[in-house]
Every structure is written in structure tokens, then in C-alpha cells.
N, C-alpha and C positions, 0 to 999 in steps of 0.2 A: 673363355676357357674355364675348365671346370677347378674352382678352391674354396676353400670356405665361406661361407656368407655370398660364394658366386653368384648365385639364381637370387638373391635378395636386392642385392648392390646393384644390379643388371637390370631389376624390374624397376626401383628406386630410383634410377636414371633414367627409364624411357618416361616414369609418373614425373620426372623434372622436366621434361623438354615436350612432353605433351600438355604439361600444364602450363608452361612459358610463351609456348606458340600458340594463337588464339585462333579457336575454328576456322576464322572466314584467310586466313592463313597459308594453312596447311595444307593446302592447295598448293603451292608455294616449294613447298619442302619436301624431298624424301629422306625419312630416315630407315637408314641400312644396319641390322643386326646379324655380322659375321661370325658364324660359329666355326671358331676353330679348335672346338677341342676332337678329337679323335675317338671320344666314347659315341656310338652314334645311337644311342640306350637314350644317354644324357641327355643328348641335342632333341632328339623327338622329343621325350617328356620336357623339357625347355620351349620348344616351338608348341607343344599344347598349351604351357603356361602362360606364354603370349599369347595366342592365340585368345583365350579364352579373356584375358584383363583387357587385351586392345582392341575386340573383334571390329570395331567401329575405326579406327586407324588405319589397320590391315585394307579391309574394305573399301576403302576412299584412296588405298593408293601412298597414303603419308607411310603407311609402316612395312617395311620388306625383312623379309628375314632369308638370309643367304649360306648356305653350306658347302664350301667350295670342297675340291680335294684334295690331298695333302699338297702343303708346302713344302718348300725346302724352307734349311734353317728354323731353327727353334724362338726365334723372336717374335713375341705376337704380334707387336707393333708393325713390324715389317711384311710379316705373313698377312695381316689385315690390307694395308696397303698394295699389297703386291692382289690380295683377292680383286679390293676395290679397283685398282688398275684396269681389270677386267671387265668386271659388273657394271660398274658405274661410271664407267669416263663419257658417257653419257646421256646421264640421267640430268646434270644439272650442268652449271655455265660451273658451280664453283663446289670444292671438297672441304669439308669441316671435318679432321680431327678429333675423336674423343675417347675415352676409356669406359668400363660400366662399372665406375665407382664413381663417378660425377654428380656436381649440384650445378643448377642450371640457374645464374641470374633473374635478377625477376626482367620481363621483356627484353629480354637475349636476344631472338632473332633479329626485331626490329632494329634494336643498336649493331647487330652485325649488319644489316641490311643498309641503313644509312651510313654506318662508317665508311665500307667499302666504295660508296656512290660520293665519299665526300668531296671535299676541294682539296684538301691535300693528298689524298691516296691519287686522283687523278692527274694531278701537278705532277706527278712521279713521273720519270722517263720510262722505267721499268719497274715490274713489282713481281716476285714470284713468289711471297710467303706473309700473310698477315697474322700476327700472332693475338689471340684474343685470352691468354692463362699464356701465365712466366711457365707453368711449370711443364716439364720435357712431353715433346709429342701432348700434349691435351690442350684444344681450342685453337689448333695449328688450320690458316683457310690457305689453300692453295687452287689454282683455275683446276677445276676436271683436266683439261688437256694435256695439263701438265703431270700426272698422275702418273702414267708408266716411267717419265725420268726419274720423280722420288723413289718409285719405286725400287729401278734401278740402281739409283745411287743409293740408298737405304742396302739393300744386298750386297752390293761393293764394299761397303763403308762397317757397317755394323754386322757381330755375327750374333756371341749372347748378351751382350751387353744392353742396357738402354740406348738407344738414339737420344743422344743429350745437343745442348744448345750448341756446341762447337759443330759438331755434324752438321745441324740444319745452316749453320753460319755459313759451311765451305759448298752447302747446295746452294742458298743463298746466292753465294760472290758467284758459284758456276753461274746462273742462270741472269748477272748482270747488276742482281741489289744486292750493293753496297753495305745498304744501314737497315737495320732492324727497324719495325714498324711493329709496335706492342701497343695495345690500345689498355689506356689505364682510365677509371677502374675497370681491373679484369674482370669476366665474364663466368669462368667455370674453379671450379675448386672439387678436392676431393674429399666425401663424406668422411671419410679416413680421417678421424682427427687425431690420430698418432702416425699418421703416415710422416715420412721423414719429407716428401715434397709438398710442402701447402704453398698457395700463392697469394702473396704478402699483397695482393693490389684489390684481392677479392674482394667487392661489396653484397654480401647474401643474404643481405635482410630480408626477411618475408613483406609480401604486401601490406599487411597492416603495418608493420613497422614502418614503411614506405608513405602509408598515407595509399589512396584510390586514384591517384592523378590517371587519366584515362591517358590511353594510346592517343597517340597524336606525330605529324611533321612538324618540324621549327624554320623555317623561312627569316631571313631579314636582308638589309640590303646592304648592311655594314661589312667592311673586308676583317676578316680575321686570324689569327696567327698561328701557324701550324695547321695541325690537328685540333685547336682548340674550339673546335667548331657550335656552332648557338645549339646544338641538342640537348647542351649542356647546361645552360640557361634553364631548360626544362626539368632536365633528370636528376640533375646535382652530381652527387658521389664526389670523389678526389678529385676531379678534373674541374674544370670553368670555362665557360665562354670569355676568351679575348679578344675583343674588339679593338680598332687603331686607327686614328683619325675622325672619331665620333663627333657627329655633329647634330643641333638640337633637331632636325626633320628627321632624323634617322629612326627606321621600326624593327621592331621585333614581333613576330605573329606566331604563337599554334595553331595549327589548323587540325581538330580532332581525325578519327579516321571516321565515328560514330557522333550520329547527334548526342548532343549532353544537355542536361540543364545543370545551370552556374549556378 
């Protein structure tokens, strides 16, 4: 939608998530830029400015830019979802969430990509919502398949307001979970550093700050507790690997994705 600083914060976001996900990648991923503002002046000149910063994205398939026709109701949130319902229930196995005022974790994908494959997301009887940012509707994963019921229940539920955490809670309990599933440290924050929603779990240090630890899987043989899974052992941030029952044969391996010298 078209506001101040719109076309900045919007290109500033796709430069976070094209720079987080690494070429051999993106293969991997589509990301979807839904225009719904109603000037279609705006939208063109927008889609040339993408166009022109991402030509190599677009090209391969990772960047799609989408102009649906008018929605009902005035919530962009909802009107975005309700597009994506359409477009993209599928395009992938799962739907990510996000707004174009976003900052992108450093190696984002990859920690959504193993969390969801973890041992405890799969232990779950049911899962309809993984939250990767506390804050409302941003880093929300739900399966594609599931995308026309949020949809739905999003148009029921919400008219101008935000869809806030109570909302996704009663889509939640509809669709069988229970308990919330937020992955800490969170994933996305908003460049907005006076916005009223920041998320208290964000770790968004740049990669120097980080140190160069190359992409990699964590493997071991040890059971561990929760979500507290050994990626954690690797990455650090607020969380830790907990391990239980450790005994002295027991290992822990990275396994890079690229060769490295040590």
C-alpha cells in the first residue's frame, strides 16, 4: 500500500530476505509482492522499481509480483491473505507471513527450514500456526492448504482493526492447537524503530557482528528437550541446546552445506 517511506521500506525488505537466503537456495522459495493499493500509476512505477533492483530474482522464479482486484474490507493484512489464498495455495508446501517494513534475521530461512523439520514440531499431534516474530500477523507460517480457512476466518473475525494475537489464538484452538509454538530468538523485526510493536526476542545483528560461522546442519545422537534442539549448539542467540541423559560416547557434528577450510 502506498505511505510514506512505502516504496523504500518495501524495497529495504525484499534487499533483507534476498540477502538472508543464499543463491543455491532460492530455488527453494517464492517470494510473493502483493500490490494492493488501488492507485495503478503507483503499482506500475513500483513494479518497474522492482523490476529493475531484482531483474536476476524475478528471472529464476524466486521474486513474483502480484496485483490482484479489489478486495473487500479495508485490512491489508486480510486482503493480502485472502489475495494469497488464491495465487499461492500452491506454489509451496508452507505460507510465511510478513509486512514491507521488515528486517530479516541473519540465516532466516535455513532456521525456519529446520525448525519446522524439528523433533518437537513433529511430536505435535496437530500444528496449524508457527510463529517465527511475537509481533501481530509478521513471521506467522501456516501449511498453503490451510490458507483459504485463515483467510476466511480473518474476514469473519477482523474488520479495520489489526488481527492481533487473540484472533490467531481462536484460529488456532478452531484448527485443533492448543499451545502456541513461537520460536525464540525471533526471526523478523520492524525497521520502524518508533513503531509501537518491536519484538522483544529479535537477535539482528549483522553478520560481522555474528562472526562468518558458514551454513551448516547440526546432527547428534543425544535426546533433547523441547524445541531446545542442537542447531542451537551452533547458532547461539537466547536459546541453547538441552541435552538429557548425556553420556561420555555421546556426539555432536556440523555438517557444512559448502566445503570450508578450518
Amino acid at each position: 500500500m502506498k505511505w510514506k517511506d512505502g516504496e523504500r521500506s518495501l524495497l529495504r525488505t525484499l534487499t533483507s530476505i534476498v540477502d538472508e537466503i543464499p543463491l543455491h537456495h532460492q530455488a527453494e522459495v517464492v517470494v510473493v509482492v502483493v500490490l494492493l493499493d488501488g492507485d495503478r500509476a503507483y503499482n506500475s512505477a513500483l513494479v518497474r522499481t522492482i523490476l529493475q533492483k531484482f531483474t536476476f530474482q524475478v528471472s529464476i522464479g524466486f521474486l513474483h509480483i502480484y496485483e490482484p482486484g479489489i478486495q473487500s474490507g479495508s485490512n491489508t493484512h486480510v486482503q493480502a491473505i485472502q489475495s494469497m489464498a488464491h495465487y499461492g495455495e500452491h506454489l509451496s508446501t508452507y505460507y510465511l507471513h510478513l509486512d514491507d517494513d521488515i528486517e530479516c534475521a541473519p540465516s532466516f530461512y535455513h532456521q525456519i527450514k529446520h525448525f519446522i523439520t524439528s523433533r518437537g514440531i513433529r511430536a505435535m499431534r496437530s500444528w496449524s500456526l508457527v510463529e517465527f516474530s511475537e509481533m501481530p500477523m509478521v513471521g506467522k507460517l501456516v501449511k498453503s492448504l490451510d490458507l483459504h480457512k485463515l483467510a476466511a476466518y480473518l474476514e469473519l473475525f477482523v474488520s479495520d482493526s489489526e488481527p492481533d494475537d487473540q484472533t490467531l489464538a481462536l484460529f488456532r484452538h478452531t484448527m485443533l492447537q492448543g499451545k502456541a509454538v513461537l520460536m525464540k530468538p525471533t526471526l523478523f523485526q520492524r525497521y520502524d524503530s518508533a513503531s509501537n510493536f518491536r519484538d522483544r526476542f529479535f537477535v539482528g545483528a549483522t553478520s560481522a557482528e555474528q562472526g562468518d560461522d558458514p551454513e551448516g546442519i547440526v546432527l547428534t545422537n543425544m535426546e533433547w528437550v523441547g524445541q531446545n534442539g542442537p542447531e542451537f549448539a551452533y547458532r547461539g542467540g537466547q536459546n541453547m541446546f538441552w541435552a538429557k541423559a548425556v553420556s561420555a560416547d555421546d556426539w555432536l557434528t556440523v555438517v557444512f552445506e559448502e566445503d570450508n577450510v578450518i
